[in-house]
LUMMI-381156 format. One line per 3 residues: number of its first residue (from 0); for each residue z, y, x of C-alpha. Coordinates in nm, 2 decimals, padded with zeros to 4 digits, always signed. Example, Ala and Ser with C-alpha at 12.3 -4.5 7.8 and 13.67 -1.06 7.14 Angstrom:
! LUMMI-381156
0	+00.78:-00.45:+01.23  +00.71:-00.11:+01.37
This chain:
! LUMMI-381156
0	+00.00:+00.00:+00.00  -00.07:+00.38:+00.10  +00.21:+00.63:+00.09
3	+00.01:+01.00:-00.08  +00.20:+01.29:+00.04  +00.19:+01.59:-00.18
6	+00.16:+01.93:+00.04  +00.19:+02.25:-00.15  +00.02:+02.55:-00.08
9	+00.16:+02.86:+00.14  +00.38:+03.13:-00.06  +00.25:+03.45:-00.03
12	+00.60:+03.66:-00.05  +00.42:+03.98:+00.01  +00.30:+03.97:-00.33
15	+00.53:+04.05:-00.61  +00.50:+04.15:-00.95  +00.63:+04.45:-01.10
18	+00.84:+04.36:-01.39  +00.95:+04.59:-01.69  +01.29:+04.66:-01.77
21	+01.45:+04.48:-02.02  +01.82:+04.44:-02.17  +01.97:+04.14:-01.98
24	+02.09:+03.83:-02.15  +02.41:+03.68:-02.18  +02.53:+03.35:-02.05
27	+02.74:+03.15:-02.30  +03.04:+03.13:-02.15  +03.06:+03.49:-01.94
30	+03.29:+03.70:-02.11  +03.14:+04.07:-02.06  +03.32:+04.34:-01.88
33	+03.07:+04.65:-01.90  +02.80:+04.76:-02.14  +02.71:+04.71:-02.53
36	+02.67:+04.41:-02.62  +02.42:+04.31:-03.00  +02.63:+04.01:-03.14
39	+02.47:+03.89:-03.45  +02.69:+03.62:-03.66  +02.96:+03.66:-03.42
42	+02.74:+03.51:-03.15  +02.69:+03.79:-02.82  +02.30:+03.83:-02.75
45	+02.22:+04.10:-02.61  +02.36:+04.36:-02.34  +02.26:+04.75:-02.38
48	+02.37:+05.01:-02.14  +02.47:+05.30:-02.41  +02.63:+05.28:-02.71
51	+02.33:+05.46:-02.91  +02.09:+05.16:-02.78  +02.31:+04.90:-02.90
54	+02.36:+05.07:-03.22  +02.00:+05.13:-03.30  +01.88:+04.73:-03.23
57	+02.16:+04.69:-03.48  +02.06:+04.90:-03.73  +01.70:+04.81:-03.68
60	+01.77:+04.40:-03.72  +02.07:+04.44:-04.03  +01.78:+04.64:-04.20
63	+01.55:+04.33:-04.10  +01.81:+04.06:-04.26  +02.05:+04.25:-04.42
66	+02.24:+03.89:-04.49  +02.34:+03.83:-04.11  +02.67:+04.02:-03.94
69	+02.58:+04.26:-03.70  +02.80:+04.41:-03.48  +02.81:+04.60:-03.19
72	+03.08:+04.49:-02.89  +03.21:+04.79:-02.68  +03.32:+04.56:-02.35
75	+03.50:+04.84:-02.16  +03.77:+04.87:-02.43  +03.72:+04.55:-02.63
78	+03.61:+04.72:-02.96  +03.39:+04.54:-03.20  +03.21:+04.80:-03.42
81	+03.05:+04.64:-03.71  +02.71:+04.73:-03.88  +02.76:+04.72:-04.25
84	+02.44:+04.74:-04.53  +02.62:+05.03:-04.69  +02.58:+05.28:-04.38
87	+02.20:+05.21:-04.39  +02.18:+05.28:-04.77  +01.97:+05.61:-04.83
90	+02.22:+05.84:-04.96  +02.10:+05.98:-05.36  +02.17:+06.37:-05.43
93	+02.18:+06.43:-05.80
């Protein structure tokens, strides 16, 4: 029998792509220390460096599926801040 040998071909590390900035995502156990973090049915997706970014993915998505819980986790002080359908409700003058 004849052994194959599998060679790969030279990386070219000179080359790299640009990539576009994008929020970070969590790992399941990591406990966050900094940031925003989306948590939608009380399950942490995704990290946002201001407040005002956080809060406007979670407006955006409880306007999307207004039956999920949305809520926005300050990790500096530990604050959860939920998004309720109410606050999104266009307000009527009479």
């Amino acid at each position: 029998m004849s052994k194959k040998t599998i060679s790969q071909a030279p990386k070219n590390e000179g080359t790299k792509l640009e990539e576009t900035r994008r929020p970070k995502n969590l790992l399941a156990n990591a406990v966050p220390t900094d940031g925003y973090i989306l948590s939608v049915d009380r399950k942490m997706k995704t990290r946002f460096e201001s407040s005002d970014e956080a809060m406007t993915a979670a407006r955006k998505l409880k306007q999307t599926y207004p039956l999920i819980q949305v809520a926005v986790y300050d990790a500096a002080q530990r604050i959860h801040m939920a998004v309720d359908t109410q606050e999104l409700a266009p307000v009527q003058s009479e």
